[in-house]
PAMARKOL-133199 format. One record per residue (C-alpha): residue in three letters; x, y, z. Coordinates in Angstrom, 1 decimal, padded with zeros to 4 digits. Each point is the difference from the previous one (the first is absolute). Layout:
BEGIN
[ALA, [X, Y, Z]]
...
This chain:
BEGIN
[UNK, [-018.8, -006.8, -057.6]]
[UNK, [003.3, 001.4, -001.5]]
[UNK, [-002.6, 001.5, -002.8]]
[UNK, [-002.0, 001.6, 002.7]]
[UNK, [003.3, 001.5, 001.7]]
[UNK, [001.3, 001.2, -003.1]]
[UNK, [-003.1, 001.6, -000.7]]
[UNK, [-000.2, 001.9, 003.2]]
[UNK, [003.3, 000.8, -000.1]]
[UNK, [-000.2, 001.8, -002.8]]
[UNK, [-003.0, 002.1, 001.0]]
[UNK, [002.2, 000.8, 002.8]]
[UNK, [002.5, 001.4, -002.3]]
[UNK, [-002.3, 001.8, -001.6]]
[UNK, [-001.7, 002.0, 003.1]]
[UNK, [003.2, 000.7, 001.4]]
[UNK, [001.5, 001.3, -003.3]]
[UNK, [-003.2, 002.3, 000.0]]
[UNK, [000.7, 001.2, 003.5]]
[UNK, [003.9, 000.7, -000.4]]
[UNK, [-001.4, 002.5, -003.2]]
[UNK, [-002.5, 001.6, 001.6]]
[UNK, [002.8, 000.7, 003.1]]
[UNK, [002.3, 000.9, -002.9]]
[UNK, [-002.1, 002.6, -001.1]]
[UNK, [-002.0, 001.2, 003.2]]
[UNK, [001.1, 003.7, 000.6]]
[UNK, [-000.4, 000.7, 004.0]]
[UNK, [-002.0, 003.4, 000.5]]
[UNK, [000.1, 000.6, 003.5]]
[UNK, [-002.0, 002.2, 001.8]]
[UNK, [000.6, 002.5, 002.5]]
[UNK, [-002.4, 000.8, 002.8]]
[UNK, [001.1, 002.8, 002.7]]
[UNK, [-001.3, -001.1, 003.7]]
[UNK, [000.5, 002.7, 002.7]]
[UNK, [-000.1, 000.0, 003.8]]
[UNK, [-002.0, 001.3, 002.2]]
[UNK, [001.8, 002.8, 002.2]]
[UNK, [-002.9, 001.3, 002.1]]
[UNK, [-003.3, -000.4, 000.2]]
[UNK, [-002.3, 003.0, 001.5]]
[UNK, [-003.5, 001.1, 000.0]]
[UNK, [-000.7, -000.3, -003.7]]
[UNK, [003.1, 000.3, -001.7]]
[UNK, [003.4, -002.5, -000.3]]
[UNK, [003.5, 000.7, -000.8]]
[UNK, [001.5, -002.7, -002.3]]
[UNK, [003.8, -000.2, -001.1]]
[UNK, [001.1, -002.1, -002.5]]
[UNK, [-002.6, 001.2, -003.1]]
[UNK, [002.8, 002.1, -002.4]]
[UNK, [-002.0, 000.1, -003.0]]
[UNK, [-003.3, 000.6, 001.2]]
[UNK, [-001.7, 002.9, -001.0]]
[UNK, [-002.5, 002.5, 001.4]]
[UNK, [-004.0, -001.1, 000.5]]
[UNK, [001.3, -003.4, -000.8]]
[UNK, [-002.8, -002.6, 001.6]]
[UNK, [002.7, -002.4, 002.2]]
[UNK, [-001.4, -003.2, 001.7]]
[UNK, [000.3, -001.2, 003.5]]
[UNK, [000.1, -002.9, 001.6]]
[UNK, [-003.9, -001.1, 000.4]]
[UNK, [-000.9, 001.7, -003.5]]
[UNK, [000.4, 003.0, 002.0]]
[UNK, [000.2, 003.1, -002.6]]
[UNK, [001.5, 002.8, 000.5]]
[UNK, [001.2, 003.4, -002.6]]
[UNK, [003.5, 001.6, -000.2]]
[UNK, [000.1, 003.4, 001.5]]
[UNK, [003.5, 001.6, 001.1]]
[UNK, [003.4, -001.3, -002.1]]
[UNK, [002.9, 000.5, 002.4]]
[UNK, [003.5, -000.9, -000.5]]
[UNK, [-000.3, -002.5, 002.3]]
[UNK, [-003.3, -001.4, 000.8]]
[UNK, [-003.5, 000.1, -002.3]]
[UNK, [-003.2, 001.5, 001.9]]
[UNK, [-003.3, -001.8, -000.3]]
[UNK, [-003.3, 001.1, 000.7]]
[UNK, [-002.0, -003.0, 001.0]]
[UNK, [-003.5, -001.3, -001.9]]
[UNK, [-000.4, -002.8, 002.4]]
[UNK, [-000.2, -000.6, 003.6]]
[UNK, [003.3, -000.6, 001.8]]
[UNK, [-000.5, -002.4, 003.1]]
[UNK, [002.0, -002.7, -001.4]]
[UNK, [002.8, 002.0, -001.7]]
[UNK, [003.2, 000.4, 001.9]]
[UNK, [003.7, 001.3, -000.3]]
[UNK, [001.9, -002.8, -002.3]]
[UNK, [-002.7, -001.0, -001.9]]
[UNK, [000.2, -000.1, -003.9]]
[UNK, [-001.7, 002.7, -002.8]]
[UNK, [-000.5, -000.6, -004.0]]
[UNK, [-000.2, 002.2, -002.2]]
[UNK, [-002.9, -000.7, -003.1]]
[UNK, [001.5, 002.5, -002.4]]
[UNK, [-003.1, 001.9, 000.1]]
[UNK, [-001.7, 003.1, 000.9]]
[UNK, [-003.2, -000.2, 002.0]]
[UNK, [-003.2, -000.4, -002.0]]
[UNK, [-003.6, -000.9, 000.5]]
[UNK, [-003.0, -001.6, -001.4]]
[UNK, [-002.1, 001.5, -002.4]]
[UNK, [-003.3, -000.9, -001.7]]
[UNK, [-003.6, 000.0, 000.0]]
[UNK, [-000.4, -002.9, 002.4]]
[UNK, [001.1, 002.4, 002.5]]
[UNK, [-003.3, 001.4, 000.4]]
[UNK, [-002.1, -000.8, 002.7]]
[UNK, [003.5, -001.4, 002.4]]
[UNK, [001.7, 001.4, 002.3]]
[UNK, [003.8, -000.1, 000.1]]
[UNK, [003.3, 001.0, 001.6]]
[UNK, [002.5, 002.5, -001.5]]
[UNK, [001.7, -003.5, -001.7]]
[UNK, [-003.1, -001.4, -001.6]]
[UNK, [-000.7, -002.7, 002.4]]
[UNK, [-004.0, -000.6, 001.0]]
[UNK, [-000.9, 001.3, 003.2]]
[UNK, [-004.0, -001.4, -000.3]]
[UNK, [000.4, -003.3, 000.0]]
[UNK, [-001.2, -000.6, -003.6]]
[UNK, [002.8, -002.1, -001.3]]
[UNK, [003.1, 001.0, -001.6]]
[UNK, [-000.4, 003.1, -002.3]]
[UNK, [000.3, -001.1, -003.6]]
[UNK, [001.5, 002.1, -002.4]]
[UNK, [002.0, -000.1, -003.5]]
[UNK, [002.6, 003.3, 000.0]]
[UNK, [001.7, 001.6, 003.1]]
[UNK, [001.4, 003.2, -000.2]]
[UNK, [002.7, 002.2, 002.3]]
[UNK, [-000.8, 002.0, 002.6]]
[UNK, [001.6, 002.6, -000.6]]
[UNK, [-000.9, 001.9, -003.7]]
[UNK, [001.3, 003.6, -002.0]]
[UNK, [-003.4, 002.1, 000.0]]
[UNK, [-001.2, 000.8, -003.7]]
[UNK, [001.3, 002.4, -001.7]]
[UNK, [-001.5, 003.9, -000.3]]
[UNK, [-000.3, -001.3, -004.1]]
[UNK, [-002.1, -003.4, 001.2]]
[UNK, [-002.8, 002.5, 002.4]]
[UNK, [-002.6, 001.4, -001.2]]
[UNK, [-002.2, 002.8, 002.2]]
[UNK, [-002.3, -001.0, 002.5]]
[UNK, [-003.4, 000.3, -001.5]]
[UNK, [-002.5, -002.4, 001.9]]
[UNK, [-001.4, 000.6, 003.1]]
[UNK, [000.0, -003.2, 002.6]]
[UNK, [-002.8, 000.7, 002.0]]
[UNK, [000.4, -000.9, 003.5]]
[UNK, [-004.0, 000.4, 000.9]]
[UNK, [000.8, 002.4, 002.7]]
[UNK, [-001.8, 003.3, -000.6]]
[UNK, [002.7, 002.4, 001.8]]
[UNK, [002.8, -002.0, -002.0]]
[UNK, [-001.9, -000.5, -003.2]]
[UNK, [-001.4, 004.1, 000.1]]
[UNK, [003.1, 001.5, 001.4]]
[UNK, [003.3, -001.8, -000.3]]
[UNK, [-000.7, -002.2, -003.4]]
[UNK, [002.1, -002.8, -000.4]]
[UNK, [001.3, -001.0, -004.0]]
[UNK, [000.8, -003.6, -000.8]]
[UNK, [004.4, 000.5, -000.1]]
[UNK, [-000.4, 002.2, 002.8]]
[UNK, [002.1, -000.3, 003.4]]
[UNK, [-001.9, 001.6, 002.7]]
[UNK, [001.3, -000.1, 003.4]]
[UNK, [-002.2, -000.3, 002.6]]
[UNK, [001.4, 000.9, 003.9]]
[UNK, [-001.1, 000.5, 003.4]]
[UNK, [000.4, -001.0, 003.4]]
[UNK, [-000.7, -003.5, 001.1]]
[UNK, [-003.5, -001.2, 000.2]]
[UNK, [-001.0, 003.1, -002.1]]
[UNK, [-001.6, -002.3, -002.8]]
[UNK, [002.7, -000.3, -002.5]]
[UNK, [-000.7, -003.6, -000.6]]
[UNK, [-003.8, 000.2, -000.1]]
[UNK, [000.2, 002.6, -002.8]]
[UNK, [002.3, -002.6, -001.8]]
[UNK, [-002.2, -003.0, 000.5]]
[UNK, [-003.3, 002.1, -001.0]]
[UNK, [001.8, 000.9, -003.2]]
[UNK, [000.7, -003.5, -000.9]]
[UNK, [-003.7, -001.1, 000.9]]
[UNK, [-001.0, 002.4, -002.5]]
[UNK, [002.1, -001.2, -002.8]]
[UNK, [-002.4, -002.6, -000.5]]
[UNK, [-001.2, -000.7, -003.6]]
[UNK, [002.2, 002.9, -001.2]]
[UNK, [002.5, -002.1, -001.2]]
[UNK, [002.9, 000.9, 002.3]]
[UNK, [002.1, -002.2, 001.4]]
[UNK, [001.1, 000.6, 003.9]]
[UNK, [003.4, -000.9, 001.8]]
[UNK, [-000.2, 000.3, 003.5]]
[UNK, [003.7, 000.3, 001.6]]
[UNK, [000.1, -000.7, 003.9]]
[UNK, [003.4, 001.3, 001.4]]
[UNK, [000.2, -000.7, 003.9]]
[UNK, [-003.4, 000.3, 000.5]]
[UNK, [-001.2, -002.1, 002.8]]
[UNK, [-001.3, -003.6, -001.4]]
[UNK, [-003.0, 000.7, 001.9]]
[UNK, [-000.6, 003.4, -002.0]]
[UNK, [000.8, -001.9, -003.2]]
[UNK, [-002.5, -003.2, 001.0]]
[UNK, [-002.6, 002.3, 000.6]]
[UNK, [000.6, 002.2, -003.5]]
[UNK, [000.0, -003.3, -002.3]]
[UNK, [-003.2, -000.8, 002.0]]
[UNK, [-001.4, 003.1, -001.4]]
[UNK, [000.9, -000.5, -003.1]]
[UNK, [-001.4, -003.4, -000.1]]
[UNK, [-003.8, 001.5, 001.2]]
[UNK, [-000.2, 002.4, -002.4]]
[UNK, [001.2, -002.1, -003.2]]
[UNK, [003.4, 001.3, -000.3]]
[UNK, [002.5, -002.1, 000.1]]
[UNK, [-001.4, -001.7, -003.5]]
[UNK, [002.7, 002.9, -001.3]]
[UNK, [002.2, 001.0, 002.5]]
[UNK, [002.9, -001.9, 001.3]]
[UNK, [001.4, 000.6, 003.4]]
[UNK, [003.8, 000.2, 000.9]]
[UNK, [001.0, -000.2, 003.5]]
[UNK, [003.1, 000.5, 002.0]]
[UNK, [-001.8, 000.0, 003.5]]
[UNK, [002.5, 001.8, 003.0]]
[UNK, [001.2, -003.2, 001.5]]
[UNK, [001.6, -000.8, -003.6]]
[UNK, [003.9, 000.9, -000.1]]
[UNK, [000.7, 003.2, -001.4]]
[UNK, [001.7, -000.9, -002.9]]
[UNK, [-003.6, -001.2, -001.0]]
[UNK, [-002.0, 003.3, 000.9]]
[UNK, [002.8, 001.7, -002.5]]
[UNK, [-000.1, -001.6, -002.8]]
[UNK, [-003.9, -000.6, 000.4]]
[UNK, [-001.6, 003.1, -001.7]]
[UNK, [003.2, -000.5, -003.0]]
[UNK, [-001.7, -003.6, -000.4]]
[UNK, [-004.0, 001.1, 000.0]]
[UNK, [001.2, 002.5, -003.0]]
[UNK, [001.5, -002.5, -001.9]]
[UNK, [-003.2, -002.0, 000.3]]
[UNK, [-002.3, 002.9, -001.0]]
[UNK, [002.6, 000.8, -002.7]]
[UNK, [-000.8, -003.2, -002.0]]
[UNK, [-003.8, 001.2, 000.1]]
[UNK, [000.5, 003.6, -001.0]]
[UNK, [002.2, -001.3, -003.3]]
[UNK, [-002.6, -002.0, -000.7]]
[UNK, [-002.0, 003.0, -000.8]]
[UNK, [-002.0, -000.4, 003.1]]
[UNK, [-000.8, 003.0, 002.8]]
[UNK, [001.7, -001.0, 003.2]]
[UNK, [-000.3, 001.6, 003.4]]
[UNK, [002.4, -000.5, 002.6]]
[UNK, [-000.1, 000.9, 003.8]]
[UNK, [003.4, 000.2, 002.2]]
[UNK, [-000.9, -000.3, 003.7]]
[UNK, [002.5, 001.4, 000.9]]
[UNK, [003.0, 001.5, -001.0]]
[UNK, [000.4, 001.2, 003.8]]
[UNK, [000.8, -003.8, 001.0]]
[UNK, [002.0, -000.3, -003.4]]
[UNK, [002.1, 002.7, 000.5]]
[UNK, [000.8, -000.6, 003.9]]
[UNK, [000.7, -003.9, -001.6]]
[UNK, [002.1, 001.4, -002.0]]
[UNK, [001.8, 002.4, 002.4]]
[UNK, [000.5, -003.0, 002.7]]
[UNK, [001.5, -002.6, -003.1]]
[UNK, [002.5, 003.2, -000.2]]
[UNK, [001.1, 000.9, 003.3]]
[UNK, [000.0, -003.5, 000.5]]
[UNK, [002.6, -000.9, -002.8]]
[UNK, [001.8, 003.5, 001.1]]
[UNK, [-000.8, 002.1, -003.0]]
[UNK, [000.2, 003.4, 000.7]]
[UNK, [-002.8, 002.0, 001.8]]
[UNK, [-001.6, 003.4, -001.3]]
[UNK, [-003.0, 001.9, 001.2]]
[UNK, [-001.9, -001.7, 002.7]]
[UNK, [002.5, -003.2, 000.2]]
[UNK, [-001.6, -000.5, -004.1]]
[UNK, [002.4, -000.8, -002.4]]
[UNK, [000.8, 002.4, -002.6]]
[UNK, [-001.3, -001.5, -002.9]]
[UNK, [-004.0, -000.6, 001.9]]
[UNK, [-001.3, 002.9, -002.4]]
[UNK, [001.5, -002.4, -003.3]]
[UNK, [-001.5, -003.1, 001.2]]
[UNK, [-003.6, 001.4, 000.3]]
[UNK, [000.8, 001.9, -003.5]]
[UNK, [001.1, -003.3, -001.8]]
[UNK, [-003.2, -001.7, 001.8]]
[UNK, [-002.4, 002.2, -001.1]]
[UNK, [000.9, 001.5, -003.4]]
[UNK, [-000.6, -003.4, -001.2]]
[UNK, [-003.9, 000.9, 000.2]]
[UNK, [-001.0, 001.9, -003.4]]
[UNK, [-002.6, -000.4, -003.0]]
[UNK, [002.1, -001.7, -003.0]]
[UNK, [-000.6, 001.4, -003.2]]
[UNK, [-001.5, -002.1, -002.6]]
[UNK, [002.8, -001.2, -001.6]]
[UNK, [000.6, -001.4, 003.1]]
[UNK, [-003.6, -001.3, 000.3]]
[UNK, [-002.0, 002.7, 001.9]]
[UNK, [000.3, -001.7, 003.8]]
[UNK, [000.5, 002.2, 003.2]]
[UNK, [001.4, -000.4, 002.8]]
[UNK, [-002.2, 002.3, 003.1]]
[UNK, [002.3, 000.3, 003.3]]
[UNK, [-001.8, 001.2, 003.3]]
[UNK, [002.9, -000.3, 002.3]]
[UNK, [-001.0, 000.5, 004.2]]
[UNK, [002.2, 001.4, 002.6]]
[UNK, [000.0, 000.9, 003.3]]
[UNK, [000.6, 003.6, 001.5]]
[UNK, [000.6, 000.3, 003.8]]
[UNK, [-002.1, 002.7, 001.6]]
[UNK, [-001.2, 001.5, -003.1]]
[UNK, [003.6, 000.7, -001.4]]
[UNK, [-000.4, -000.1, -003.4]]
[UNK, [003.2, 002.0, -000.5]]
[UNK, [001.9, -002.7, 001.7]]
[UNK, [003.1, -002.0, -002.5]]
[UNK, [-001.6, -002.9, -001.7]]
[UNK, [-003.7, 002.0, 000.1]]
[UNK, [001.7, 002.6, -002.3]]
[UNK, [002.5, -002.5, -002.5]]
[UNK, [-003.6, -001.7, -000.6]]
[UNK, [-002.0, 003.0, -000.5]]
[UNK, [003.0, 001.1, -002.5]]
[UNK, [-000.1, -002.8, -001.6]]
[UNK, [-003.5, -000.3, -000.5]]
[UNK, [-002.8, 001.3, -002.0]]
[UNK, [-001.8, 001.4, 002.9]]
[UNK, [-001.2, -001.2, 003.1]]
[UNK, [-003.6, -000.3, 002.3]]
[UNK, [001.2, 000.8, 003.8]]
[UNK, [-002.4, -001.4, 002.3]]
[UNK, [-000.5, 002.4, 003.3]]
[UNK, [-000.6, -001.6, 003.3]]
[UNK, [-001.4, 002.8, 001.2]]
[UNK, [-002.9, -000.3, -002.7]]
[UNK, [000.0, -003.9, 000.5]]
[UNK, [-000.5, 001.0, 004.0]]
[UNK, [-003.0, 002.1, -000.9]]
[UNK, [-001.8, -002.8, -002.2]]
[UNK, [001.2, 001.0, -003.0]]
[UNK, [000.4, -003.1, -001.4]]
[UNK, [002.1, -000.1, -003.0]]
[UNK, [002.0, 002.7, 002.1]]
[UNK, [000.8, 001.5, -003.2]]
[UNK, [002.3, 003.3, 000.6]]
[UNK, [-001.3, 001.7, -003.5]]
[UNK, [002.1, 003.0, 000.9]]
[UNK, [003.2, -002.2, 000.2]]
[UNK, [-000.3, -002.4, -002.8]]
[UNK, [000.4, 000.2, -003.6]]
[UNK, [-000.4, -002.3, -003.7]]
[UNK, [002.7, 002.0, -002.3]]
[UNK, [-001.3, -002.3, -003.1]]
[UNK, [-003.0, -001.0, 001.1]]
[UNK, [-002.0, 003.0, -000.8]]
[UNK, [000.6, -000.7, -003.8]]
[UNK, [-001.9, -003.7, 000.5]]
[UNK, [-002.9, 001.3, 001.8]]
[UNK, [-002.9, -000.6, -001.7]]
[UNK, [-002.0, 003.2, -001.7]]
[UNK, [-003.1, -000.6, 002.5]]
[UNK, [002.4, 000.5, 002.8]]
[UNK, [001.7, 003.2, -001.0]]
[UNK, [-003.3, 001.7, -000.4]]
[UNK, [-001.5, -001.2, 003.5]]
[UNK, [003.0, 000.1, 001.8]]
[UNK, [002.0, 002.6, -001.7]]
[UNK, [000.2, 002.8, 002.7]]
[UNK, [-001.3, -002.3, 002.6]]
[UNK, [003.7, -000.8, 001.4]]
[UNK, [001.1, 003.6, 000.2]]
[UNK, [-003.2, 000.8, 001.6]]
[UNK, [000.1, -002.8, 002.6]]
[UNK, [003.3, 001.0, 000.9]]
[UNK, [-001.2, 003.7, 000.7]]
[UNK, [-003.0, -001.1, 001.9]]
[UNK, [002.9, -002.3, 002.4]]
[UNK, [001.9, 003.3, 001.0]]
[UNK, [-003.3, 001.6, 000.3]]
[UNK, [-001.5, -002.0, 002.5]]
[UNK, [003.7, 000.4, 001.9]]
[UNK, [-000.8, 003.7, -000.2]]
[UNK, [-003.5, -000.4, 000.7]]
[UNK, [000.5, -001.7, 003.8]]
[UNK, [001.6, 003.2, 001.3]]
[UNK, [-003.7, 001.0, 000.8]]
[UNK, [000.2, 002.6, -002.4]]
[UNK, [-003.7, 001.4, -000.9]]
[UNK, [-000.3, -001.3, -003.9]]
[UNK, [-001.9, 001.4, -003.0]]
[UNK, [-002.6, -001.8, -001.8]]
[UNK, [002.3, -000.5, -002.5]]
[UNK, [002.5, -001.5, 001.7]]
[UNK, [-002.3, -002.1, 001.9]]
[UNK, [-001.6, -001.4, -003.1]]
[UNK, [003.8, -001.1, -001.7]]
[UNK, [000.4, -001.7, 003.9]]
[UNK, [-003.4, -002.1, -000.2]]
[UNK, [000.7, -000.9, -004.1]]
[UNK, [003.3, -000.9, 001.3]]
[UNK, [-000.9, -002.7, 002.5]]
[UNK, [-002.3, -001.6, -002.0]]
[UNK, [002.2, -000.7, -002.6]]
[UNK, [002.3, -001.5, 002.4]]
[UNK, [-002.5, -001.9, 001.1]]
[UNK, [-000.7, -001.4, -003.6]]
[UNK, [004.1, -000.5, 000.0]]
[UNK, [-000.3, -002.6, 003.1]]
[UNK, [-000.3, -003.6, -001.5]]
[UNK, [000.1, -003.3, 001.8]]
[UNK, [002.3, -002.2, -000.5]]
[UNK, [-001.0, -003.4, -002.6]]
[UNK, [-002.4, 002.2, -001.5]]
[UNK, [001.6, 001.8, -003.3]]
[UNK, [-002.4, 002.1, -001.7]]
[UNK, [-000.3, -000.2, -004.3]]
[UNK, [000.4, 002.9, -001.7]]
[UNK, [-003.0, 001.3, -001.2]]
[UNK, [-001.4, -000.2, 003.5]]
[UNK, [002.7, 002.1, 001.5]]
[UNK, [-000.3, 002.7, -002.6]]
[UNK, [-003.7, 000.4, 000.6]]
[UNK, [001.0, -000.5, 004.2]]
[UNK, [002.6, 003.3, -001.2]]
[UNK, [-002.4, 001.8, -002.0]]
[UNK, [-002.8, 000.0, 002.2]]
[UNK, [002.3, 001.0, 002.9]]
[UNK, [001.7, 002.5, -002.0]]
[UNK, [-003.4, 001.8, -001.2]]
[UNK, [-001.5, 000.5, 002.8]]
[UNK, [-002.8, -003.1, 000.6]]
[UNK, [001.3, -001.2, 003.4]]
[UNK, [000.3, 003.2, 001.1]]
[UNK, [-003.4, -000.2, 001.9]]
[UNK, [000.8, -003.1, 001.4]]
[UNK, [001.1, -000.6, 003.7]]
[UNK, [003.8, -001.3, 000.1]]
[UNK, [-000.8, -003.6, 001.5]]
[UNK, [-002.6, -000.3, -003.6]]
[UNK, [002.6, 000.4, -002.3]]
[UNK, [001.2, -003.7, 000.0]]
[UNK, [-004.0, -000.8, -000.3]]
[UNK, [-000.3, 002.4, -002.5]]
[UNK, [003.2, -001.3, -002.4]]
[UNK, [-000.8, -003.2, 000.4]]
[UNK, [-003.9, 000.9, -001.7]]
[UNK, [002.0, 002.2, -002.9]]
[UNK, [002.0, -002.5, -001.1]]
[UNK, [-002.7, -003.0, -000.3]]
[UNK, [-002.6, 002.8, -001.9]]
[UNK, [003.1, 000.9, -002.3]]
[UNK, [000.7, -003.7, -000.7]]
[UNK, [-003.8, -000.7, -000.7]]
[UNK, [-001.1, 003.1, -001.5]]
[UNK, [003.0, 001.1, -002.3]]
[UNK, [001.6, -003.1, -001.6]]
[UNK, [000.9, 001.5, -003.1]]
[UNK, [001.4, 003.3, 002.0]]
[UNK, [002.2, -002.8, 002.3]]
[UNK, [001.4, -002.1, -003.4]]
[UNK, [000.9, 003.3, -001.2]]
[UNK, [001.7, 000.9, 003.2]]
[UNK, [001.8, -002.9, 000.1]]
[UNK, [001.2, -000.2, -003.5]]
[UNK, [001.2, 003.3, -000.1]]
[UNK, [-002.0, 002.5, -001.6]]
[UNK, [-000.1, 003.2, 000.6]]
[UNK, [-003.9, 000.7, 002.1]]
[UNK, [-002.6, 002.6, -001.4]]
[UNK, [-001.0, 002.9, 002.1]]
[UNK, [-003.7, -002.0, -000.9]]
[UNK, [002.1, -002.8, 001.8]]
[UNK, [001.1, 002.0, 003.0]]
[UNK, [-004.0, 001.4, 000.3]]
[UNK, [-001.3, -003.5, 000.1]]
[UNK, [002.6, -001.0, 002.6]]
[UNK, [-000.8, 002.6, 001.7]]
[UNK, [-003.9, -001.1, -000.4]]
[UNK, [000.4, -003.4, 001.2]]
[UNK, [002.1, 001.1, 003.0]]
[UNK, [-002.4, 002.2, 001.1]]
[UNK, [-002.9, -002.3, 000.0]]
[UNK, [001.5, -002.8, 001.7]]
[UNK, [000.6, 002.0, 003.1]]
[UNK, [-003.9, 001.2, 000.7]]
[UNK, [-000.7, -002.4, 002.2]]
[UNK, [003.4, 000.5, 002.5]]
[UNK, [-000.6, 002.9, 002.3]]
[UNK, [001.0, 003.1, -000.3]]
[UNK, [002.1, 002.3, 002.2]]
[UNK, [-001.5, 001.1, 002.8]]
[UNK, [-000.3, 003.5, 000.0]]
């Protein structure tokens, strides 16, 4: 027994020895970690003392996991725009900083989901699995990382597609009053991306969850949501969330576009963002400017959208295509965040309620709207069916004004009046139903040259719809070479012309 004792004794020497060295040597690194209070908590925002070293767009944490981002530094106090819901947050309770600024998920397995602003599913698919997050908030490229806007992205909308081209890097605006069909031009734009190889975010900013339900719906019928992904910050969500929700779908589509990929991205809308945004303000008592806005509205929108552009290919060829929406309020286009946009901007399609009242459906103002770089993308077929045809649209518009004063009208006149309304009957197009391209231009053409011009008004939807399937069937090699790019043959045009005619003998003609 004395064996045993000594034995164990002296393994008990041994451990302890071991200890007191590693005490010995053990260095202490203690670690910091700043806790503040909260002051006052309001719709949306907090004020927190006690965070000195925190610094601006920090992510801090409440209690529940809540999130919420830095916004006003005060002597005093820290203001906090709030991510999260704040039932169960109170005066007293604690706030954690995470040392970081906000970012978001990013990857291809976002396709197909939708999300909030913050990356969390919103489907009820499971958990959204990706490898690389990224921040919110990024420089745009450089002028020396662009290149020029030289695609077209064709929306399938023949008024659009004819008149107001679209380039893939382009940021067209696209405005009207509410109800007007802002959205629906959106949604048919990304229905038509199919098998073009362009991806679509979608970016929900206090829309109405039923709007938003109904749109990914949509998407789902007509096989689009295999490459779109859908971000939503619904209007029940906390302001702070409807902010920094467009900021977080560009940081998504971002990853995309420098992956060399063509990337479309919709903002619906920057109305609700910027009202967000002004409420978040006067809220944390920042200065007011025009309209109760902050003064800095027209940078936020300009650091949003100048991060959409076509990367040069040293920077692997991807673009970026912005079509931000906004409201105007009794057709006041000149109004303060109508104007920053359309300055901002590389043109914009204004949607007229009067036109929408009269059936004009896309209510398509031609007069009013404007692609300053998407003329260059057009394709050739385009520009030599629809060259003149905007100019001369918007004559025959201020002629028909002229026209209803009863004044007795030459043949001339009355001729340019008939031509006009038939080609904006050819203009109307139902929603869901985007039209290819070769089948628009031969829809133009045979508008344009006169082959409806016989045919009663209430024919010409009959008679389109006969154009384009005889085009399709008759002219493949004519439509592949349309599509691709090439520049059409007046033997082209002819045969066009040809196949346009004879589809329409069978619809009656105009009585006489």
């Amino acid at each position: 027994m004395s064996q045993d004792n000594q034995v164990l004794q002296t393994v008990l020497d041994n451990t302890f020895t071991t200890f007191d060295r590693v005490l010995t040597n053990q260095k202490p690194d203690l670690k910091s970690q700043e806790i503040g209070i909260v002051k006052f908590i309001g719709q949306g925002i907090a004020r927190v003392a006690g965070l000195p070293g925190v610094k601006s767009e920090e992510v801090v944490q409440f209690r529940g996991n809540g999130m919420g981002m830095v916004f006003n530094l005060d002597p005093d106090e820290v203001g906090i725009i709030l991510l999260d819901k704040s039932e169960h947050l109170k005066a007293g309770c604690e706030v954690r900083r995470t040392g970081r600024v906000l970012d978001v998920p990013v990857g291809k397995t976002l396709l197909g989901r939708v999300v909030d602003p913050l990356g969390r599913p919103l489907d009820n698919k499971g958990s959204v699995r990706v490898s690389q997050r990224r921040a919110a908030e990024r420089e745009a490229p450089g002028i020396m990382d662009r290149a020029p806007v030289t695609v077209p992205l064709q929306t399938g909308i023949k008024v659009v597609d004819a008149l107001i081209p679209i380039g893939r890097g382009q940021r067209e605006l696209i405005l009207g009053d509410r109800a007007s069909g802002k959205s629906a031009i959106a949604l048919d734009t990304i229905i038509n991306q199919k098998d073009k190889d362009v991806l679509c975010v979608y970016c929900a900013i206090g829309q109405r969850s039923s709007s938003v339900a109904k749109l990914i719906a949509d998407l789902q019928k007509y096989g689009a949501m295999d490459y779109s992904l859908i971000v939503v910050a619904a209007g029940e969500e906390p302001p702070g969330l409807q902010f920094i929700a467009p900021y977080a779908a560009t940081a998504m589509a971002e990853y995309f576009m420098e992956q060399g990929r063509d990337v479309l991205i919709v903002y619906d809308d920057l109305t609700a963002h910027a009202r967000a945004y002004r409420e978040l303000s006067l809220l944390l008592r920042r200065p007011p400017g025009r309209e109760a806005f902050p003064g800095d509205i027209f940078y936020i929108h300009s650091r949003l959208l100048e991060r959409s552009t076509h990367l040069n290919a040293e920077k692997g060829g991807g673009s970026l295509t912005a079509l931000p929406m906004i409201d105007t309020e009794a057709q006041h286009i000149s109004a303060y965040i109508p104007t920053n946009l359309i300055s901002i901007t590389d043109g914009q399609i204004y949607l007229s309620p009067t036109l929408f009242q009269k059936g004009v459906i896309p209510a398509v103002d031609v007069g009013k709207s404007v692609s300053r770089v998407g003329g260059k993308t057009q394709l050739p077929a385009y520009r030599a069916v629809a060259g003149d045809l905007r100019l001369s649209y918007s004559q025959f518009e201020e002629l028909e004004v002229f026209s209803r004063f009863g004044t007795r009208l030459d043949e001339a006149t009355r001729k340019t009046l008939e031509r006009g309304r038939r080609v904006r009957e050819v203009l109307k197009q139902n929603q869901y139903e985007p039209m290819p391209v070769a089948e628009q231009i031969a829809v133009l053409l045979a508008v344009t040259s006169g082959v409806f011009d016989d045919l009663a008004i209430e024919n010409i939807a009959t008679a389109q719809k006969a154009v384009a399937q005889a085009v399709t069937e008759k002219l493949p090699q004519v439509c592949q070479s349309i599509q691709s790019g090439e520049k059409l043959s007046e033997a082209d045009f002819t045969a066009i012309a040809n196949v346009a005619k004879n589809a329409i003998v069978n619809i009656t003609p105009l009585a006489l």
